[in-house]
Every structure is written in C-alpha cells, then in structure tokens.
C-alpha positions as a Markdown table, in Angstrom:
| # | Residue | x | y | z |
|---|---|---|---|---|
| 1 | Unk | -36.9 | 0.0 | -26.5 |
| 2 | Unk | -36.2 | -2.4 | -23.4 |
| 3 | Unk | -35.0 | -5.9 | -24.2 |
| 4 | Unk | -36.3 | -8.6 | -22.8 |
| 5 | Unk | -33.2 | -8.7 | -20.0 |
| 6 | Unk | -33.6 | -5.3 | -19.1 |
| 7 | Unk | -37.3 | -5.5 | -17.7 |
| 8 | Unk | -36.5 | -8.9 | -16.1 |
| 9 | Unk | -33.7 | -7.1 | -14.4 |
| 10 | Unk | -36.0 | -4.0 | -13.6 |
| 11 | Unk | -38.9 | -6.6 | -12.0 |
| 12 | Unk | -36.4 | -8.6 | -9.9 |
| 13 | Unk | -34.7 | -5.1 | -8.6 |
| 14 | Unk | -38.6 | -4.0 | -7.7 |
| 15 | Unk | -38.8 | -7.3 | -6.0 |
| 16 | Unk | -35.9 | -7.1 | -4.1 |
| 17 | Unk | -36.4 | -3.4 | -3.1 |
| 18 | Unk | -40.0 | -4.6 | -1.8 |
| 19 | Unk | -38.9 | -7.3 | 0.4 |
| 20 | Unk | -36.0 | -5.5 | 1.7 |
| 21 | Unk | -38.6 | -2.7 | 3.3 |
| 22 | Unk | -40.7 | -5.4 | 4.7 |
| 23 | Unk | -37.8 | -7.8 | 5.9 |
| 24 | Unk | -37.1 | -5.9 | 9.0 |
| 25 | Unk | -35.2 | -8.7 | 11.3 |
| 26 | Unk | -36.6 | -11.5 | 9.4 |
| 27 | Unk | -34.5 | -14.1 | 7.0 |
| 28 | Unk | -35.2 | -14.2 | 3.0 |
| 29 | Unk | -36.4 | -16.7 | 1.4 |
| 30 | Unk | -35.4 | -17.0 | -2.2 |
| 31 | Unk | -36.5 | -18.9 | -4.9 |
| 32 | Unk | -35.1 | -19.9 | -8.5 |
| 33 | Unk | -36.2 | -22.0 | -10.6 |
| 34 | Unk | -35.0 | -23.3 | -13.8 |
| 35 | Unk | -36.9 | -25.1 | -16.5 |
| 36 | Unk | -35.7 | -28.7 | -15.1 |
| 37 | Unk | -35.3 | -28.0 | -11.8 |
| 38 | Unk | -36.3 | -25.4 | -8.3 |
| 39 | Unk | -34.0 | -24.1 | -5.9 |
| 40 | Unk | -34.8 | -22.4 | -2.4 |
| 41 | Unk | -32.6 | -20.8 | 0.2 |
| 42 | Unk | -33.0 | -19.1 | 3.6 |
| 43 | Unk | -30.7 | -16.7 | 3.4 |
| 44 | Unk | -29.4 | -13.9 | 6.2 |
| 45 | Unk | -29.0 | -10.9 | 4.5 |
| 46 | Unk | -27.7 | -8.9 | 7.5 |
| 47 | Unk | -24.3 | -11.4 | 8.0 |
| 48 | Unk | -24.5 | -12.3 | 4.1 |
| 49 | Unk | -24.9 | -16.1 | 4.6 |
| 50 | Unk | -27.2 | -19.1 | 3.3 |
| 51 | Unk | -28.7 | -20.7 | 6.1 |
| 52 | Unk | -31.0 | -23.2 | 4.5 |
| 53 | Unk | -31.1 | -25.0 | 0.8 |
| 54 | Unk | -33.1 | -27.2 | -0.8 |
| 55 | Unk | -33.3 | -28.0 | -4.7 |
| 56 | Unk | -34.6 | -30.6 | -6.5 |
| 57 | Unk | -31.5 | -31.7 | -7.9 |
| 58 | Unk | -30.5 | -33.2 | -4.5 |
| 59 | Unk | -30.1 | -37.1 | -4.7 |
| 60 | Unk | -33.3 | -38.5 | -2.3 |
| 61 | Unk | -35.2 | -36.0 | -4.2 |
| 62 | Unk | -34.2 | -37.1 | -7.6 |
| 63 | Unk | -35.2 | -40.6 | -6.8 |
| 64 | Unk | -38.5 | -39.7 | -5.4 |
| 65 | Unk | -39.5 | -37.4 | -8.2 |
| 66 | Unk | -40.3 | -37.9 | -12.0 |
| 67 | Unk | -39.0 | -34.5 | -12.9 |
| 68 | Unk | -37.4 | -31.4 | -10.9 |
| 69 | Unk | -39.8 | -29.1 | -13.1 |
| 70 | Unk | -43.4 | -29.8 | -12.0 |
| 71 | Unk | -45.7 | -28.7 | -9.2 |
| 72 | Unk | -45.1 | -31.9 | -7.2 |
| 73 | Unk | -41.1 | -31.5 | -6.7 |
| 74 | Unk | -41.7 | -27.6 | -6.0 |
| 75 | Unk | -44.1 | -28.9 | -3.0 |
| 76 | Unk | -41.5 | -31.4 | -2.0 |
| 77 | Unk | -38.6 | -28.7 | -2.3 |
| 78 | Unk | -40.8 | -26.4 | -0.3 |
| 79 | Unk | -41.2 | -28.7 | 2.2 |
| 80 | Unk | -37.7 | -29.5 | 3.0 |
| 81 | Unk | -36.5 | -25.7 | 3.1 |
| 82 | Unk | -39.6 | -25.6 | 6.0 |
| 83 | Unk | -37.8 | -28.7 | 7.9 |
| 84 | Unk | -34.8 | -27.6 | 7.5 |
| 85 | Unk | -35.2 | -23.6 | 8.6 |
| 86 | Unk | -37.1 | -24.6 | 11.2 |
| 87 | Unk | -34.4 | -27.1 | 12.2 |
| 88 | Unk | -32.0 | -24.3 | 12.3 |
| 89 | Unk | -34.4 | -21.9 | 14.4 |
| 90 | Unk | -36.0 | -20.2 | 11.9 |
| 91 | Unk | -39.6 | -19.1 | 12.2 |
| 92 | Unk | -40.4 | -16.3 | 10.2 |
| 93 | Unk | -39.3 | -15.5 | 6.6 |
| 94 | Unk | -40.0 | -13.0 | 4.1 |
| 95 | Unk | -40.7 | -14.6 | 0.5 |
| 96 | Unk | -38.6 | -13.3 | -2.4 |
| 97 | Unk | -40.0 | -14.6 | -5.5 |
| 98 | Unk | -37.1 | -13.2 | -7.3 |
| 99 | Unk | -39.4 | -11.2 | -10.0 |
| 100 | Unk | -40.9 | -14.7 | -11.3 |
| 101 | Unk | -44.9 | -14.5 | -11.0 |
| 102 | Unk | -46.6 | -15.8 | -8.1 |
| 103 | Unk | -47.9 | -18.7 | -9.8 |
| 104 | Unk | -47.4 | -22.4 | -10.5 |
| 105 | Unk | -44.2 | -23.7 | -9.1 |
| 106 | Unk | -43.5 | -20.5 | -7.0 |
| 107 | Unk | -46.6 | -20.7 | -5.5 |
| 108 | Unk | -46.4 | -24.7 | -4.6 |
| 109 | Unk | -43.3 | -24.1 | -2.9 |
| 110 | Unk | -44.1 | -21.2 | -1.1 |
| 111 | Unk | -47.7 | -23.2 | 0.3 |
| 112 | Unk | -45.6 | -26.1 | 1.0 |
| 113 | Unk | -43.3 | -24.2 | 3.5 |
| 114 | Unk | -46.1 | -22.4 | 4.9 |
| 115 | Unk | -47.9 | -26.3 | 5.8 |
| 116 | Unk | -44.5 | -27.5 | 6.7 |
| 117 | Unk | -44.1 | -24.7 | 9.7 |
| 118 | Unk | -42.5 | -21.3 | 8.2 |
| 119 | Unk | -44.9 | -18.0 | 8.4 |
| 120 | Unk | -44.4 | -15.1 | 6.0 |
C-alpha cells in the first residue's frame, strides 16, 4: 500500500512532467506553501537559476499582513512575484502548482499574478 509520501511524491512528479511538456521557452513559476506562510519563484529551468521570489515571510509583507497563511497574503505574494518578473523582463510563465490542488491559496496567488501583468 502507498504511504501518504509516496502519492504526494508521485502527484508532484505528474505535475512537474506536465509543465515541463508545455514550458517550451517559457520560465516556471513555482509555488510552496507552508501552513504559516507562501512562497513563489520564477525560476529558469534551462540555466538552473531563480529569477524572481516573493514569500510572505519577507519583512514589508509581514507588517502589512495578519498571517502569511490566508488568502489575502497569497494575493499580496502573488502580486509581488508579477512586479517583480515583469521587472526583470518576464512576460509569460508556466504555473507549477507543485502537486498541491488548484484551490485556495494556490489559486489566489496564481489570479493575483495574472491581474498584476504575468500570462500563463
């Protein structure tokens, strides 16, 4: 029988095997979250650097938010990954969800950055 570990491992790997095929010449965009705080990179698979990050555990945010772990600092994260990508040049993405459903805080952050200027 599969532990709980091994199907989290097996859905991430699906994930990432999914958004590898559609990438093409577009950057990831990774999420992680936590259950106190959300994390988001733009990350450039092809020269294996992060080009982008934004979390809710940075300072400005911490003072803004009531908690890292709620819809509001996933918008807020989602937000400043979009400035910031789009600071650097970046455009177009490809959303890795990293096997967590597309639901709640994932899908704040992800409508955040779409509003705040990425497309994917």
């Amino acid at each position: 029988m599969a532990t709980v570990a091994d199907r989290t491992e097996r859905r991430t790997a699906k994930v990432r095997r999914n958004v590898r095929r559609a990438a093409g010449n577009r950057l990831r965009l990774s999420v992680f979250r936590s259950s106190k705080h959300i994390y988001a990179q733009v990350i450039d698979d092809g020269k294996g650097e992060t080009v982008a990050f934004a979390s809710s555990l940075e300072k400005e945010m911490r003072t803004g938010l009531k908690t890292g772990a709620n819809i509001e600092a996933a918008k807020a994260v989602g937000k400043r990954i979009a400035d910031r990508a789009v600071a650097k040049g970046v455009k177009e993405v490809v959303f890795d969800r990293g096997g967590y459903l597309y639901h709640g805080r994932v899908k704040a952050l992800a409508n955040a950055a779409r509003e705040a200027g990425l497309s994917f």
